[in-house]
C-alpha positions in Angstrom: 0.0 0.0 0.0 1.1 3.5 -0.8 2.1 5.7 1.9 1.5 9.2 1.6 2.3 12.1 4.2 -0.2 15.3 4.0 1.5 18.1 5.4 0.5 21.4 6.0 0.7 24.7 8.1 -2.9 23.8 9.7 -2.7 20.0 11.5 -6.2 19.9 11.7 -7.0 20.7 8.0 -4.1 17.8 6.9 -5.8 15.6 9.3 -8.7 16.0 7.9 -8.0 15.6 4.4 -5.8 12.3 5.4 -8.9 11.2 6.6 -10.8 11.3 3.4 -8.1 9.5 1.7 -8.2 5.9 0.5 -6.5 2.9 -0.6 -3.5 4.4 1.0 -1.8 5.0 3.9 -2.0 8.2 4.7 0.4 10.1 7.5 -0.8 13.6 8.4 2.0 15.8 9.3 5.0 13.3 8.4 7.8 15.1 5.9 9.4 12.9 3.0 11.4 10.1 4.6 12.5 6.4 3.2 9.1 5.2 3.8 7.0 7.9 2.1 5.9 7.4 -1.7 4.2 10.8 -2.4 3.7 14.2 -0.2 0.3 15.9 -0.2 0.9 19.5 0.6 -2.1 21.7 2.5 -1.1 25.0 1.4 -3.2 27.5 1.3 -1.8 31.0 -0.1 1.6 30.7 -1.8 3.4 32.5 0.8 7.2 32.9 -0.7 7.8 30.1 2.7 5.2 28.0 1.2 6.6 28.0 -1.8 10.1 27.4 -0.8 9.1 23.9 1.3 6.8 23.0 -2.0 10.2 23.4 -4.1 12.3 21.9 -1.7 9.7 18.7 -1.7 9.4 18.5 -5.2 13.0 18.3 -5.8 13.2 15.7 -3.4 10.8 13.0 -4.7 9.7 14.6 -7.9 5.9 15.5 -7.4 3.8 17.1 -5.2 0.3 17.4 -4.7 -0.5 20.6 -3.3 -4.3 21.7 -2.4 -5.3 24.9 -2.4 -8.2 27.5 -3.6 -5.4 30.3 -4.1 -3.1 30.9 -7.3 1.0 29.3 -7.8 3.2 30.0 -9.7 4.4 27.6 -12.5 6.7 24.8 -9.9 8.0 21.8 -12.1 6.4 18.7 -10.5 3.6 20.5 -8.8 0.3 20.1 -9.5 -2.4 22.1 -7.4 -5.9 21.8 -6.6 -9.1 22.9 -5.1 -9.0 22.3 -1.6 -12.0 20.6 -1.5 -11.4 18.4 -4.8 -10.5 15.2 -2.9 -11.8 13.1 -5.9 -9.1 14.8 -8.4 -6.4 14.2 -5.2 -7.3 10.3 -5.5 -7.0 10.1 -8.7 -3.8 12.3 -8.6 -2.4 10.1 -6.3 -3.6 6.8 -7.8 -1.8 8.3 -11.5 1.2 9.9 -10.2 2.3 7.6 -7.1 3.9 4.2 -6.8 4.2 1.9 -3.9 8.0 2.3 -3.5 8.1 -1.1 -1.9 6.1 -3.4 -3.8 7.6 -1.6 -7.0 11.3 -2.6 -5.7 10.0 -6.3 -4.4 8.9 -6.7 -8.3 12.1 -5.4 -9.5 13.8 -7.9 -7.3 11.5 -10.5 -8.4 12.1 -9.9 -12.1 15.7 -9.5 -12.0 16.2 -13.3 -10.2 13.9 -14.6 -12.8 16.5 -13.0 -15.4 19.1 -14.2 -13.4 18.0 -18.0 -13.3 16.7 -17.6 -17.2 20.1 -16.1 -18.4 22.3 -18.8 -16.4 19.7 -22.1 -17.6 20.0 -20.9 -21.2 23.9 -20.2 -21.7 24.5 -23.8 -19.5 22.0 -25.6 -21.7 23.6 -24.4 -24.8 27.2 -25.3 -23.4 26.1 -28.3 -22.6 24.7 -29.4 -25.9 28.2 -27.9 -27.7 29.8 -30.0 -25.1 28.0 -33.3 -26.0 27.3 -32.8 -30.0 29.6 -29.6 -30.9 32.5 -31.3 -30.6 34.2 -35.3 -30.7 36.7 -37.0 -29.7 37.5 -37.9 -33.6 38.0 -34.3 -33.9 41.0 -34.0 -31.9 43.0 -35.9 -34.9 46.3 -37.5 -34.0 48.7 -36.5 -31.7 50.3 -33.1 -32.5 48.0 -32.3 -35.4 46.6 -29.4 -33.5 43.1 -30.9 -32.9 42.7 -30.3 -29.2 43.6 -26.4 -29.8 41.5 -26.1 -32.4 38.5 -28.0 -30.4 39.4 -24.9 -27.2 39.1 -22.6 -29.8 35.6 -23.5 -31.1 34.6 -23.6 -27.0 35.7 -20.4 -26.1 34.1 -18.7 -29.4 30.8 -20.8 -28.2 30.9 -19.6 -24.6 31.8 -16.0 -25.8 28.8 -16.4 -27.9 26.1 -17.9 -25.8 26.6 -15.1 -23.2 26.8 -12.2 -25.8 23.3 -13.5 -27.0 21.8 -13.0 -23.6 22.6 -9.3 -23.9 25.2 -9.4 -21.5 29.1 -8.2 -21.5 31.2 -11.9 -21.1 33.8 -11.6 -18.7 37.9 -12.3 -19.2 38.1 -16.3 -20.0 40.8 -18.2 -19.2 42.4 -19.1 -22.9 44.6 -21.9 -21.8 44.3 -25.1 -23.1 43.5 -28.0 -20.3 46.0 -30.5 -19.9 46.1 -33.7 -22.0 45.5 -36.7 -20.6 47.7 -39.2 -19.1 49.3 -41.4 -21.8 46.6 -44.5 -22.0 48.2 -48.0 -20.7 47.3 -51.0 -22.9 46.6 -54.0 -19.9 47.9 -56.9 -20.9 51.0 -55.5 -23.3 53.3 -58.1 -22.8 50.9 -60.8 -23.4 49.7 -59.4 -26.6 53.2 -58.8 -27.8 54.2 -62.7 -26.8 50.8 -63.6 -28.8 51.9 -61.9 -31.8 55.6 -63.2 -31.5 53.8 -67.1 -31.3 51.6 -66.5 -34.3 54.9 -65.0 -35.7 57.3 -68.0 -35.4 53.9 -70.1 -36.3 54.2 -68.5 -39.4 57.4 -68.8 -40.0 57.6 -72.3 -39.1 54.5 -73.7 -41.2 55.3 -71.9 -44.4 59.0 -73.3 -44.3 58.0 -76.9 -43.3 55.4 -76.2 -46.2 58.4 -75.6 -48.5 60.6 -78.4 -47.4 58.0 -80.9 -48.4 57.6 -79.1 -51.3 61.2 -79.5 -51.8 61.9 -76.0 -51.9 62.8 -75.1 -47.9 64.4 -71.5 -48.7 61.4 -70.3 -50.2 59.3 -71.6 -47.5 61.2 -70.0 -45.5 61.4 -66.8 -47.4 57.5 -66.6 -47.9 57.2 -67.5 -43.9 59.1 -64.4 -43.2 57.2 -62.6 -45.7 54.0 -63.7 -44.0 55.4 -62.7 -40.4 56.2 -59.5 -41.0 52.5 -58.5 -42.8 51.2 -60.3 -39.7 53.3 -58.5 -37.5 52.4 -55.3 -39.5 48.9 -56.1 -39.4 48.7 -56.8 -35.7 50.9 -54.0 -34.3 48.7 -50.7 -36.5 45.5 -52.5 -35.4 46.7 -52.3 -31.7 48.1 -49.1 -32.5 45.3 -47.6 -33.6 43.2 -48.6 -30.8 45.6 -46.9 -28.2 45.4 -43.8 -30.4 42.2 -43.9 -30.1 41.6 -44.6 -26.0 43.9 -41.8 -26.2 41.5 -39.3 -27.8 39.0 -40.6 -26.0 40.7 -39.5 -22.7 41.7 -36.7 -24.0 37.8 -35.9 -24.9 36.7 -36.8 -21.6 39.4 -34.5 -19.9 38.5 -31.3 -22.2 34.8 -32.1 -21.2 35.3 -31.7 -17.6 37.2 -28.9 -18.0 34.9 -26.8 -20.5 32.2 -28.0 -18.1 34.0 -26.6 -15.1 34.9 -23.4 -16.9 31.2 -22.6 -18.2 30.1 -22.6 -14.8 33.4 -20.6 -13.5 32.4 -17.6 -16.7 28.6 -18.5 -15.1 29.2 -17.3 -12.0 31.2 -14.4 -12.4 28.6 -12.5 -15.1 27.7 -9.0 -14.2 23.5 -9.2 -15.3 22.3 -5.1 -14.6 19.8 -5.5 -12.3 16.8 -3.1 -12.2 16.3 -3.5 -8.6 19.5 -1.5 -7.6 19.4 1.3 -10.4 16.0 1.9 -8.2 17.1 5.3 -6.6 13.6 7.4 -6.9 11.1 6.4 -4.0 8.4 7.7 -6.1 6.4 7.6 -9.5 6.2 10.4 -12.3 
């Protein structure tokens, strides 16, 4: 509810006009404070004093109401009336007058609801880049410059989603995260004495192969042929499966990181809140 302080040289006159007010709290006698939204001024004749404290009051809060059957002089903010018009002061009131609290409670209201909207929509849209903007395929191998070029396209993103939310991003951290540790393949050693069997297998069946054949040394040359495709074959397939736990680590380590870095840049936005640019306790 509005609170409104009637002032005026005669107590009984405010009083009496405080009275007749409504839908507000009206305060006879009580100057402009933190707590008053609008001052209704019993004048009477605009004595050069009584024109002076209407000034004064007007420059303070911005409007005043001021009653009176006499004639004033042009005051910005003031607007006088008949004494008796308590129907046009209503109405005055009710058009010109805001309850400073509920107005700032609103404010408040409406900038957290900005606040949670802003944060839900930048995380969601990290979050999808983070699942489906990016892969682990597209860090490339080692030293191609895949993981910097994969930062890259994160920052620009994060840059981005915040900039769309009319907001100023803050400094990001450019570094690039730290790769991961290099994968270890369980079981090496018994995979490499697998392929050395299949190997001397090899070796051994396409030269016994030959000897029956009556030709031994080209058994023996085709076994060795044989071992080192299989060897070939064997060691790129395990080879490219490291590289590709690699990535995959790798992938997983950049993901935590951008995750932990969207909600760093999250929490140190500076959203303009109505709410504090509030400094006027009343309506115009």
């Amino acid at each position: 509810m509005k609170t409104i302080a009637v002032i005026g040289p005669d107590e009984a006159e405010a009083k009496k006009v405080a009275e007749q007010l409504t839908g507000v709290r009206a305060v006879p006698g009580a100057g402009p404070g933190k707590d008053i939204d609008g001052v209704v001024a019993v004048a009477g004749e605009p004595t050069e004093e009584a024109v002076e404290i209407v000034q004064a009051i007007a420059r303070n809060i911005g409007v005043v109401a001021v009653l009176s059957d006499h004639r004033w002089p042009n005051i910005p903010g003031v607007h006088v009336l008949g004494s008796q018009d308590i129907v046009g002061l209503q109405r005055l009131i009710d058009r010109l007058y805001v309850d400073a609290k509920q107005w700032e409670l609103a404010a408040r209201r409406a900038d957290q609801q900005r606040l949670e909207q802003v944060r839900v929509a930048i995380r969601l849209r990290m979050q999808r880049f983070i699942r489906e903007g990016c892969s682990a395929a597209d860090l490339g191998e080692a030293g191609s410059g895949g993981r910097e070029l994969a930062h890259r396209r994160f920052l620009a993103e994060l840059r981005v989603a915040v900039l769309s939310q009319g907001i100023l991003c803050p400094p990001v951290d450019t570094a690039l995260p730290p790769a991961a540790k290099p994968v270890e393949v369980p079981g090496r050693a018994a995979q490499l004495a697998t392929l050395a069997a299949g190997v001397l297998g090899a070796v051994g069946l396409l030269f016994a192969v030959g000897r029956l054949a009556g030709y031994p040394w080209l058994g023996l040359s085709l076994g060795l042929l044989a071992a080192v495709a299989l060897g070939w074959f064997r060691l790129s397939a395990q080879q490219r499966a490291i590289d590709q736990a690699q990535r995959e680590a790798d992938f997983r380590l950049l993901q935590e990181a951008w995750s932990a870095q969207v909600t760093e840049t999250i929490t140190r936005m500076n959203i303009p809140r109505v709410a504090e640019q509030l400094t006027l306790r009343t309506g115009v």
